[in-house]
N, C-alpha and C positions, 0 to 999 in steps of 0.2 A: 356520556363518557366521564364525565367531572363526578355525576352521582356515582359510578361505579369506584374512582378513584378514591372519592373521601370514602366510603366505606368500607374498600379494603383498608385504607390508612386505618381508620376508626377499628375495624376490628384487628387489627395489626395491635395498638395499640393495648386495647384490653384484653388480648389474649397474653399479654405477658405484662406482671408485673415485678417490681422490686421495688424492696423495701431497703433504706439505708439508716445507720443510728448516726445523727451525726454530733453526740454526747457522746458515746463509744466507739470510736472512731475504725474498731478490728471488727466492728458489728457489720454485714453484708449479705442480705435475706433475698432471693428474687423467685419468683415462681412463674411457671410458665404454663399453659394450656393449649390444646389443639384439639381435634375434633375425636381424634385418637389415644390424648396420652393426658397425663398433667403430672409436673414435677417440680420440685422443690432445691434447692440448693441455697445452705447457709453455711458463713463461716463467722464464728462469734468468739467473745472472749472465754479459754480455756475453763476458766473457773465458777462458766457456768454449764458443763459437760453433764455434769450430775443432777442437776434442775431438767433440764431437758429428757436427757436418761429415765428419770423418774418420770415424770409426766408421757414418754413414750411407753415405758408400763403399766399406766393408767388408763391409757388412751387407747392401744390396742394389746400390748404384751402380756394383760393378768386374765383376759381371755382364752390365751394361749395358750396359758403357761409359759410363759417365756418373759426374759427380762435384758433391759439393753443396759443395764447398766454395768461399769467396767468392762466395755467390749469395743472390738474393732470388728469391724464387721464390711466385707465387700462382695455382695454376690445376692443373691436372689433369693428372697425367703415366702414360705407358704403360711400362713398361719390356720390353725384351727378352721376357720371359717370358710374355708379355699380363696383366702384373697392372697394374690400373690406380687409380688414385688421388687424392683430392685431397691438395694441402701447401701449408703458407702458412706461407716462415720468411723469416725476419728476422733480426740480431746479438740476440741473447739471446731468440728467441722461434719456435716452431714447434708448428705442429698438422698433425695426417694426420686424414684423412677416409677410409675404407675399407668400400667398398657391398659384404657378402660377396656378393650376388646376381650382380654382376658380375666375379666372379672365385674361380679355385678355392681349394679348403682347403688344399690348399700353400702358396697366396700368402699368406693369411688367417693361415695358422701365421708364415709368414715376416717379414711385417709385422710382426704384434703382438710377436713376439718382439725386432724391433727397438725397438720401441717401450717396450715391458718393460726393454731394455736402455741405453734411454735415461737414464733414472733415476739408473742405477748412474754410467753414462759422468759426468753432473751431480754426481754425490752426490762423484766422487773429488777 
C-alpha cells in the first residue's frame, strides 16, 4: 500500500511542472501532463511578447504560413500539418492546450518542445 502511495505521489509530482523567475518577478511558467493532454500556461514580462511571438513562428508558424506576432488569439487552431490545438495569448501571457488523442507524436513532440523552449526565449 505505501509502494502504491509514493508512486502515485512520485508521478503526481512529475507530471506537472513550474517554472518561476525569481529575478523577474511577473515571470510564471508551469506545464502540465497527463496520459491524455499536455499544456503550457505562462505569463511573463510584456516586453518580451515579441521574442516569444517570433520564435513561435520559427517553431511552428513559417510551416504554416502563419505568424503570431501582433495577435490575440483564443480558440483552436489547425496548422498545416493537421496538428490541432488550443492558444490563448495576450501581450505578456499565453497558454497551449494539446489533446495527444487528436494528434500525432510528431506534433506532440513538436509542440512541447516549443513550449519547453519558451522558458528559455523568457528567461533571456
Amino acid at each position: 500500500m505505501k509502494k502504491q502511495i509514493f508512486c502515485v505521489l512520485m508521478f503526481a509530482s512529475l507530471a506537472s511542472c513550474r517554472w518561476y523567475d525569481y529575478d523577474n518577478r511577473n515571470t510564471d511558467i508551469s506545464y502540465s501532463e497527463g496520459s491524455h493532454y499536455y499544456s503550457m500556461k505562462a505569463h511573463f514580462n510584456k516586453n518580451k511578447t515579441r521574442k516569444v511571438d517570433n520564435y513561435m513562428d520559427e517553431r511552428i508558424g513559417d510551416r504554416s504560413n502563419m505568424s503570431f506576432v501582433n495577435t490575440r488569439i483564443a480558440g483552436q487552431i489547425a496548422l498545416d500539418d493537421h496538428t490541432i490545438f488550443y492558444i490563448k495569448k495576450y501581450p505578456g501571457f499565453l497558454e497551449i492546450k494539446f489533446d495527444k488523442g487528436e494528434n500525432s507524436y510528431e506534433s506532440y513532440q513538436r509542440i512541447k518542445a516549443m513550449c519547453q523552449g519558451i522558458k528559455e526565449v523568457i528567461a533571456r
